[in-house]
The first five atom37 places (N, CA, C, CB, O) and aatype in JSON, in Angstrom:
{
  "aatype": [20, 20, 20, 20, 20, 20, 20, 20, 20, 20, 20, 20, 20, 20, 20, 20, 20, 20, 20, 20, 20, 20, 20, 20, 20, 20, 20, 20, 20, 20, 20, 20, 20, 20, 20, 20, 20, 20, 20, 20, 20, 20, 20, 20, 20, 20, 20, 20, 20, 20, 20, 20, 20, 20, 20, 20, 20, 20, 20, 20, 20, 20, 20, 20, 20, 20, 20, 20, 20, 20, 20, 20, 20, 20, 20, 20, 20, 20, 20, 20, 20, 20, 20, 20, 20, 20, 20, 20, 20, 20, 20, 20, 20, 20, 20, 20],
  "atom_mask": [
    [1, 1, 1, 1, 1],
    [1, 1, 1, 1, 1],
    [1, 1, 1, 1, 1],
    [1, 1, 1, 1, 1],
    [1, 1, 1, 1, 1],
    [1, 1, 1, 1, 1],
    [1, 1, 1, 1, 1],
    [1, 1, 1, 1, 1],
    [1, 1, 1, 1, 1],
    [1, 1, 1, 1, 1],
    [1, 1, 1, 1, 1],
    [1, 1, 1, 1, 1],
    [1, 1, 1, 1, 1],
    [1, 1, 1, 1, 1],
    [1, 1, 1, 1, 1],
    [1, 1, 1, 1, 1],
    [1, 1, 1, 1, 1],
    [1, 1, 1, 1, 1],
    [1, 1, 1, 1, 1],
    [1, 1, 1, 1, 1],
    [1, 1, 1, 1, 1],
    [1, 1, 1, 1, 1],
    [1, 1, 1, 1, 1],
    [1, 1, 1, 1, 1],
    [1, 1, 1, 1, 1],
    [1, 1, 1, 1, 1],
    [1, 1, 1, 1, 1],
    [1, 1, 1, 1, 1],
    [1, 1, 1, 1, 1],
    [1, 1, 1, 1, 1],
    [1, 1, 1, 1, 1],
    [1, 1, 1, 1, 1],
    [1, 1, 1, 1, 1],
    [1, 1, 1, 1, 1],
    [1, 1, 1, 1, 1],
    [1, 1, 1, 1, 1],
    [1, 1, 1, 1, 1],
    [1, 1, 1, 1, 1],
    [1, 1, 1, 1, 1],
    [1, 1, 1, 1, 1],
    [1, 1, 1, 1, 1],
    [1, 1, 1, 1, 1],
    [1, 1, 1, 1, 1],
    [1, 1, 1, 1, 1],
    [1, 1, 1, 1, 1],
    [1, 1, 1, 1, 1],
    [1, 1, 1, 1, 1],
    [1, 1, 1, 1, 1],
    [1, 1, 1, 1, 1],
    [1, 1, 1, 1, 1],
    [1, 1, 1, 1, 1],
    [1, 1, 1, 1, 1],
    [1, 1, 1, 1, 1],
    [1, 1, 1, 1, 1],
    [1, 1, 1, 1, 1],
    [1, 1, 1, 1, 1],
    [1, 1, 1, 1, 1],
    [1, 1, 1, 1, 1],
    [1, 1, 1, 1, 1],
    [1, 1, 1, 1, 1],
    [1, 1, 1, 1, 1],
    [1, 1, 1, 1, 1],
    [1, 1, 1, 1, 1],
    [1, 1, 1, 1, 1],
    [1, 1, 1, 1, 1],
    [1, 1, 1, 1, 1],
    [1, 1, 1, 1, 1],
    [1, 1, 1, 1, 1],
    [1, 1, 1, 1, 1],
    [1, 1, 1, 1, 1],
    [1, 1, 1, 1, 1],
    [1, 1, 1, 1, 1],
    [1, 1, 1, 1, 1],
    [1, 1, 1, 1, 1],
    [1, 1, 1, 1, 1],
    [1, 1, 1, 1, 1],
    [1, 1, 1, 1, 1],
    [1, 1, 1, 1, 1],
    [1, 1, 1, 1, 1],
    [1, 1, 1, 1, 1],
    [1, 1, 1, 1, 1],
    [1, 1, 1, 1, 1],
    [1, 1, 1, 1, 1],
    [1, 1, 1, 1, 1],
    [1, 1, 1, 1, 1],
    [1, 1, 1, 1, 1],
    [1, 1, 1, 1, 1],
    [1, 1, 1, 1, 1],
    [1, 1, 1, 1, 1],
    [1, 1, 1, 1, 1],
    [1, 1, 1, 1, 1],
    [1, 1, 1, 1, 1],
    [1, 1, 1, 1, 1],
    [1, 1, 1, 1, 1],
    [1, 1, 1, 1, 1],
    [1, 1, 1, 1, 1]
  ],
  "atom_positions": [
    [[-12.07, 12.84, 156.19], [-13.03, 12.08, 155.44], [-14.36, 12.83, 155.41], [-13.2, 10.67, 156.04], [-14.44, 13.66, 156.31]],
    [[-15.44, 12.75, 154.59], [-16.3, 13.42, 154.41], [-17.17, 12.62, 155.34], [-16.61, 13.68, 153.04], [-16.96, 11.48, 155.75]],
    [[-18.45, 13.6, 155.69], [-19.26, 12.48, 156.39], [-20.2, 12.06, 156.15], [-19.54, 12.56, 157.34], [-20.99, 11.45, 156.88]],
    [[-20.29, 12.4, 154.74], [-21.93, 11.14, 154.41], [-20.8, 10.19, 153.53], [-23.94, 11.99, 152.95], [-20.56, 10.57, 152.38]],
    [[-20.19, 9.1, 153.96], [-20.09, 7.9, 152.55], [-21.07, 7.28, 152.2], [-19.25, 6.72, 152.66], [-22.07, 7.08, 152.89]],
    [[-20.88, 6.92, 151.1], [-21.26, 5.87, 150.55], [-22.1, 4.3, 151.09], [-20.18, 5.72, 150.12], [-21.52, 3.22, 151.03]],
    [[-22.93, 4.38, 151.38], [-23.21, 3.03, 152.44], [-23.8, 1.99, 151.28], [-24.63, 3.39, 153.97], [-24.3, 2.11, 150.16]],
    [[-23.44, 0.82, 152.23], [-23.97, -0.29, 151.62], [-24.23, -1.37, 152.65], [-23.09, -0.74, 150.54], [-23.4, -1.56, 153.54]],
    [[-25.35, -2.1, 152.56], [-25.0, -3.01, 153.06], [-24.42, -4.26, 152.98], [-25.54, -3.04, 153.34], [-24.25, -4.53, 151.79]],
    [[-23.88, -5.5, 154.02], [-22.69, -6.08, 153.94], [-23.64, -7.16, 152.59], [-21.9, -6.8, 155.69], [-23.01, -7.89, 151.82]],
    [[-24.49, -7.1, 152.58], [-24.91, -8.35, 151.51], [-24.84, -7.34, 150.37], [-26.65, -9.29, 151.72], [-24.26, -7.96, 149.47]],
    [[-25.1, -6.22, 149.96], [-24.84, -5.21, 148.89], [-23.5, -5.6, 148.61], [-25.0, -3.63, 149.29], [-23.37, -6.16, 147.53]],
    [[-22.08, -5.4, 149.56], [-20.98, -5.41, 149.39], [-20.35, -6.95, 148.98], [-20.55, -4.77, 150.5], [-19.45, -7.24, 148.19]],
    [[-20.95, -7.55, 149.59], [-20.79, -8.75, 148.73], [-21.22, -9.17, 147.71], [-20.96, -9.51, 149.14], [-20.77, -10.24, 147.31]],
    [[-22.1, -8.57, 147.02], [-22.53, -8.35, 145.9], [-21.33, -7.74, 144.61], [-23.64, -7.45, 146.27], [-21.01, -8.23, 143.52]],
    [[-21.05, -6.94, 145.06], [-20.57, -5.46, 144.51], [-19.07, -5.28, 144.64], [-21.27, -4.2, 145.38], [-18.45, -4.44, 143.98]],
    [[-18.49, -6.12, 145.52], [-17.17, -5.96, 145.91], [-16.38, -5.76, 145.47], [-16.76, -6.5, 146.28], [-15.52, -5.5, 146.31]],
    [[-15.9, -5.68, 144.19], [-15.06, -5.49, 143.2], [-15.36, -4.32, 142.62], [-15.03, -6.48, 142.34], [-14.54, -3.78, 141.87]],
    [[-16.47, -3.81, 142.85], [-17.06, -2.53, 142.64], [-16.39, -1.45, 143.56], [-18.58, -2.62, 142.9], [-15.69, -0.48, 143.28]],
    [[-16.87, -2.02, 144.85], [-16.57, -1.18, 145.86], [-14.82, -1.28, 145.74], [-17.35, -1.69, 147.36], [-14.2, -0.22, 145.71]],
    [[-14.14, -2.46, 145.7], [-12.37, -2.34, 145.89], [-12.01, -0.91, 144.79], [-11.32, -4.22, 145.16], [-11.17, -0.06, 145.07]],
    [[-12.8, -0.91, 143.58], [-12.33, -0.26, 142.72], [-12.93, 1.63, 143.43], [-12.95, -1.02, 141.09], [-12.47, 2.76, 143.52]],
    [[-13.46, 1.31, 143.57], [-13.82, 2.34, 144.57], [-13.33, 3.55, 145.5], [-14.16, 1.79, 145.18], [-13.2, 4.77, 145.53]],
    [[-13.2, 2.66, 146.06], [-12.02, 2.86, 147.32], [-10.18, 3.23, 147.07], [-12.04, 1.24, 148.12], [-9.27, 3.91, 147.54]],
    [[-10.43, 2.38, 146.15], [-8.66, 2.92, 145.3], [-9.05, 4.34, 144.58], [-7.93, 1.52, 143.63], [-8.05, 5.04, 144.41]],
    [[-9.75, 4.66, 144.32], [-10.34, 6.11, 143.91], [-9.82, 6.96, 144.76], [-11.88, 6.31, 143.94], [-9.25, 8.01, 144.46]],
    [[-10.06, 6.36, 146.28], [-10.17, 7.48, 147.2], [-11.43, 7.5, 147.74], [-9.89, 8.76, 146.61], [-11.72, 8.38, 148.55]],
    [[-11.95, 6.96, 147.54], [-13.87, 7.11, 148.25], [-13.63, 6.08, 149.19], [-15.61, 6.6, 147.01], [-13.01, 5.11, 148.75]],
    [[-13.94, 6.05, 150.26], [-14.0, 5.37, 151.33], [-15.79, 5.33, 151.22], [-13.13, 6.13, 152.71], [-16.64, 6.05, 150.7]],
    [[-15.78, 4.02, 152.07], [-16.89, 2.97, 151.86], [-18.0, 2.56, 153.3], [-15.99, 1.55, 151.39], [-17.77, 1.44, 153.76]],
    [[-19.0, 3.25, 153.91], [-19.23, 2.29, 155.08], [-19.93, 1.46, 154.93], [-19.64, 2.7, 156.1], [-20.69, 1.66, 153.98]],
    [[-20.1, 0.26, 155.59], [-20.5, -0.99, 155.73], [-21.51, -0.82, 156.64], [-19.5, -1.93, 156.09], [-21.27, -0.12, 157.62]],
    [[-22.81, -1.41, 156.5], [-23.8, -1.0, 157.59], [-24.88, -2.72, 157.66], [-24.89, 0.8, 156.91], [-25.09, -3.43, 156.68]],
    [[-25.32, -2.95, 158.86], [-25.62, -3.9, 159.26], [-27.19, -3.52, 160.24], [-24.31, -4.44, 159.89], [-27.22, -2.91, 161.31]],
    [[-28.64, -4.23, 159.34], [-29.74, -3.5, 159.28], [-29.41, -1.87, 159.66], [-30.78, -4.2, 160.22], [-29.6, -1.32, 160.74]],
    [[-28.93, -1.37, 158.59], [-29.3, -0.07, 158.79], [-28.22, 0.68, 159.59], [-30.62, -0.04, 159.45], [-28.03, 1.89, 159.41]],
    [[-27.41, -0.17, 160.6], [-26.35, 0.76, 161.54], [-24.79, 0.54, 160.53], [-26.17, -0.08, 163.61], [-24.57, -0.32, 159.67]],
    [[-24.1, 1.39, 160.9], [-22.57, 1.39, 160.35], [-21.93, 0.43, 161.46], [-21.73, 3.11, 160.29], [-22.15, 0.23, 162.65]],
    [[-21.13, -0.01, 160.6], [-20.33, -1.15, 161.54], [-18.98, -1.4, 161.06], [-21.06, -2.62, 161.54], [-18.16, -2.05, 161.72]],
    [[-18.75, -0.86, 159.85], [-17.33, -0.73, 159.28], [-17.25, 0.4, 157.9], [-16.83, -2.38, 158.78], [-18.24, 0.72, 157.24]],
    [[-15.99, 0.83, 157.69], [-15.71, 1.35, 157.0], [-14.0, 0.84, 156.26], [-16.05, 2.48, 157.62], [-12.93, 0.46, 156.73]],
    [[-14.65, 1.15, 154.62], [-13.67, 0.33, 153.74], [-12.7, 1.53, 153.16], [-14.53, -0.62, 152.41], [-13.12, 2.36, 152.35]],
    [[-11.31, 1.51, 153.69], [-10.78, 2.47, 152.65], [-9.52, 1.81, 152.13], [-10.47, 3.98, 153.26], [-9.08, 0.72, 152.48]],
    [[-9.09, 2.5, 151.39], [-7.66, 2.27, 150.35], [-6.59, 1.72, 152.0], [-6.86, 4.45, 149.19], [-6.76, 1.91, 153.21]],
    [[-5.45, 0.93, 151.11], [-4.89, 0.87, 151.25], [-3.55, 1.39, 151.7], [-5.24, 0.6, 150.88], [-2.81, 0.93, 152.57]],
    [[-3.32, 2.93, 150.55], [-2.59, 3.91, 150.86], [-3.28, 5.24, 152.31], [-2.4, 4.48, 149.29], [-2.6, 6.12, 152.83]],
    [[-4.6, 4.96, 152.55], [-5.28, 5.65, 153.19], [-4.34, 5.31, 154.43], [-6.8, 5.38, 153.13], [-3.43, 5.92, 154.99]],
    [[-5.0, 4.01, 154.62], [-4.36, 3.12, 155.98], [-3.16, 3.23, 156.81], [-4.13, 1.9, 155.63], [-2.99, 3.2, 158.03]],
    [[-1.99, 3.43, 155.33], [-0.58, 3.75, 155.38], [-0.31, 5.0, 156.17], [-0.03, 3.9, 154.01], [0.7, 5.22, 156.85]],
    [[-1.59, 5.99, 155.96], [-0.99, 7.15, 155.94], [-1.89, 7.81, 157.55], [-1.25, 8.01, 154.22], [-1.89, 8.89, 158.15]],
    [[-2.57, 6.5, 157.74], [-3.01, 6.95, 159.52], [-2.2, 5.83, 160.19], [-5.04, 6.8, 160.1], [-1.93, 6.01, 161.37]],
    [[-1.84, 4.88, 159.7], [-0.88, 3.85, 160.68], [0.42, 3.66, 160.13], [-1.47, 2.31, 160.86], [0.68, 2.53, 159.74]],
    [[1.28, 4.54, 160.03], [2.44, 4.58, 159.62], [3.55, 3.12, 159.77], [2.84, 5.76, 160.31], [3.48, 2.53, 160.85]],
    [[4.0, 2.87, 159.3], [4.95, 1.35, 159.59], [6.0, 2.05, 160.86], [6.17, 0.64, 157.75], [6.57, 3.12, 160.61]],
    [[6.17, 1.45, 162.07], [7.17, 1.4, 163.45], [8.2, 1.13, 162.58], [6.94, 0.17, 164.82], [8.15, 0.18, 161.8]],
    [[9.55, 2.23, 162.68], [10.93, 1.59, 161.92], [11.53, 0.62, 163.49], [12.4, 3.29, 161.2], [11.36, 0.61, 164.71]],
    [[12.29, -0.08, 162.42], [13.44, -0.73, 163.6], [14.23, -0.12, 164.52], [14.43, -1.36, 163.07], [14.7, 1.0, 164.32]],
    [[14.45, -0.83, 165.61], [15.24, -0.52, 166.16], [16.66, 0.82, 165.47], [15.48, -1.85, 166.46], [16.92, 2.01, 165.59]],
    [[17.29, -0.63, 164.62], [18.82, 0.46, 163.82], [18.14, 1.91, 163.59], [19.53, -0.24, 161.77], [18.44, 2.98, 164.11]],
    [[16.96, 1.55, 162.49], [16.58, 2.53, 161.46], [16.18, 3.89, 162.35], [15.25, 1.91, 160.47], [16.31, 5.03, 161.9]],
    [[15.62, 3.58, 163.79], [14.96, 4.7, 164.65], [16.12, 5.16, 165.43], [13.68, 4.21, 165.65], [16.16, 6.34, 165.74]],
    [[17.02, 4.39, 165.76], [18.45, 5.26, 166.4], [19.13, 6.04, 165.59], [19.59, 4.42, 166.89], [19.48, 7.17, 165.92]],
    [[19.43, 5.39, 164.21], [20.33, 6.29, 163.26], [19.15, 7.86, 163.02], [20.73, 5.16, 161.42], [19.61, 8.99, 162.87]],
    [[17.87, 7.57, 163.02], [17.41, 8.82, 162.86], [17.37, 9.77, 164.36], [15.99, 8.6, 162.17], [17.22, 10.98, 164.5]],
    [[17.57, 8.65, 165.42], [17.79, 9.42, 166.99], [19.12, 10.45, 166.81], [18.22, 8.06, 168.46], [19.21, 11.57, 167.3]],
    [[19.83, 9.98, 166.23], [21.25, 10.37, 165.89], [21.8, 11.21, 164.97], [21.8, 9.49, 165.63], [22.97, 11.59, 164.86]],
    [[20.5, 11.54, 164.08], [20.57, 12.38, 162.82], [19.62, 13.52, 163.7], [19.86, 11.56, 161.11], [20.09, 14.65, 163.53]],
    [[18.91, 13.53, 164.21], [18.2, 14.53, 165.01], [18.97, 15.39, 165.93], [17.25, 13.9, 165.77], [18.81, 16.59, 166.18]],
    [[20.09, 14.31, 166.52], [20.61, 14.94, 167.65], [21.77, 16.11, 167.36], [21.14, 13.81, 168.52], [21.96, 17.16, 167.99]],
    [[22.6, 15.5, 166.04], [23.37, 16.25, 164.68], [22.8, 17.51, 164.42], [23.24, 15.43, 163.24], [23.39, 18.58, 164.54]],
    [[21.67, 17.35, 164.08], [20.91, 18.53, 163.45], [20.79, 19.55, 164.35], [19.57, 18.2, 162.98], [20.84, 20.74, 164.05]],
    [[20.58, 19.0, 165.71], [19.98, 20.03, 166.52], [21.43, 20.69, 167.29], [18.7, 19.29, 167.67], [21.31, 21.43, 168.27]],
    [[22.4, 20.44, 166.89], [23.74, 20.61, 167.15], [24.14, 20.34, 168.78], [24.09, 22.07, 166.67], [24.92, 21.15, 169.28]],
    [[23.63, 19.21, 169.62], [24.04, 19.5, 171.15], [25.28, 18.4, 170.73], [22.69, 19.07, 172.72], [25.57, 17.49, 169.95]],
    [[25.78, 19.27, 171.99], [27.24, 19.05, 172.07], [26.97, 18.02, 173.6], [28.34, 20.79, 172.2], [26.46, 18.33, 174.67]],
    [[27.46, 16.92, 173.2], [27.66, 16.26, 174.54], [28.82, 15.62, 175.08], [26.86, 15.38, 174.63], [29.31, 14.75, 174.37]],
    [[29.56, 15.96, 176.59], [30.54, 15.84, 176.86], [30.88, 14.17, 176.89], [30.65, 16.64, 177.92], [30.46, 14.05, 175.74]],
    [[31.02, 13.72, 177.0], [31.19, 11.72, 177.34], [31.77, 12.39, 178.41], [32.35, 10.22, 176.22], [31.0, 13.21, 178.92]],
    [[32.92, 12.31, 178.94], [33.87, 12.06, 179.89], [32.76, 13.14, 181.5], [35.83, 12.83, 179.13], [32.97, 13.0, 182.7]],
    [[31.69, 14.08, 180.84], [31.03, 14.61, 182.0], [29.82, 13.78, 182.11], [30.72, 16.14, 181.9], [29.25, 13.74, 183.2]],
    [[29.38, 13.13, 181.14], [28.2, 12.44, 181.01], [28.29, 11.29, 182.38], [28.13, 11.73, 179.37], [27.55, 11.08, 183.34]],
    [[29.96, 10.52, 181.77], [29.91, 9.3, 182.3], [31.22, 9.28, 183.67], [30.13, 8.18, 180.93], [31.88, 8.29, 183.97]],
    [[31.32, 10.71, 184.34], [32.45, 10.7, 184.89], [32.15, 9.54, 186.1], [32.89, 12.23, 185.31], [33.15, 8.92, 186.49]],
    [[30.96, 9.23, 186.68], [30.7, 8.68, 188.11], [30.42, 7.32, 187.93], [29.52, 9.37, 188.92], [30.04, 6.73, 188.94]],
    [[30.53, 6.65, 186.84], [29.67, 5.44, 186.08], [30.71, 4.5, 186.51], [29.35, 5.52, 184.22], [30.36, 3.68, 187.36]],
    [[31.98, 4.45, 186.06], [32.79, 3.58, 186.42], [33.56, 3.82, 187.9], [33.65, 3.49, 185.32], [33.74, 4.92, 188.43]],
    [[33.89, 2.69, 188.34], [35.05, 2.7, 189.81], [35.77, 2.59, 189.81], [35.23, 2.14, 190.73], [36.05, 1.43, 189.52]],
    [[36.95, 3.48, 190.07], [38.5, 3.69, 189.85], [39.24, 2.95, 190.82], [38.97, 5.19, 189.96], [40.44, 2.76, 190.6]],
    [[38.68, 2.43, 191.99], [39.18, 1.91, 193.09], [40.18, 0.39, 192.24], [37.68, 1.55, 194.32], [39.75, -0.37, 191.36]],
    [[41.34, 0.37, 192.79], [42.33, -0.65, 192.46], [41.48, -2.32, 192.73], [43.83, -0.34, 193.59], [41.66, -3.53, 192.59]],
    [[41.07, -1.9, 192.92], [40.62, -3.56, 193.03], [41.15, -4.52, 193.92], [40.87, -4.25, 191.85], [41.87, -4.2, 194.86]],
    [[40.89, -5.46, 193.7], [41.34, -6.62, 194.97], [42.6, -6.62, 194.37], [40.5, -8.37, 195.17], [43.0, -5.91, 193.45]],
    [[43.42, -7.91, 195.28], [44.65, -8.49, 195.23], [44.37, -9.63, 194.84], [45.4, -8.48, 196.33], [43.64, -10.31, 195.56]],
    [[44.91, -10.22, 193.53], [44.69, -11.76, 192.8], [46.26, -12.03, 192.34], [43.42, -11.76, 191.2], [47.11, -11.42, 191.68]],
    [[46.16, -13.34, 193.08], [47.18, -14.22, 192.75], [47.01, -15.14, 191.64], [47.46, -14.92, 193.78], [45.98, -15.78, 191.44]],
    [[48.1, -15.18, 190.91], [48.0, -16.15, 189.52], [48.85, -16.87, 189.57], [48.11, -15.63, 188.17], [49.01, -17.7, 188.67]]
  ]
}
């Protein structure tokens, strides 16, 4: 972002607001200043998108865990992964 915006103050912007929305969809980001200090800044929508990205889901972030892991070609054994996980021991004695 550049660093002199555009200032206004919040009674300017309420003035003007439709000014400023149109503005800002330009691409000009907007600060908001309160006697004289900055206290907010107004930008687009797509701006926002593109510093706070949307968290995928659960599914959507494994299938890409899983498309990563593909790509990167590791080979993983199951049967060495999980040899100690289960207990082979026979188990009790049950009567039915």
């Amino acid at each position: 972002m550049p660093e002199s915006l555009p200032q206004y103050s919040i009674a300017q912007a309420r003035d003007q607001l439709t000014q400023l929305v149109h503005q800002v969809e330009q691409g000009s980001p907007v600060e908001l200043t309160r006697r004289g200090k900055r206290v907010a800044v107004i930008i687009s929508a797509e701006e926002y998108d593109r510093m706070f990205p949307a968290k995928p889901d659960f599914w959507t972030g494994l299938v890409k865990f899983r498309e990563r892991l593909a790509a990167e070609n590791i080979e993983i054994d199951p049967d060495e992964v999980f040899k100690d996980v289960r207990d082979r021991s026979p188990g009790r004695d049950v009567k039915l």
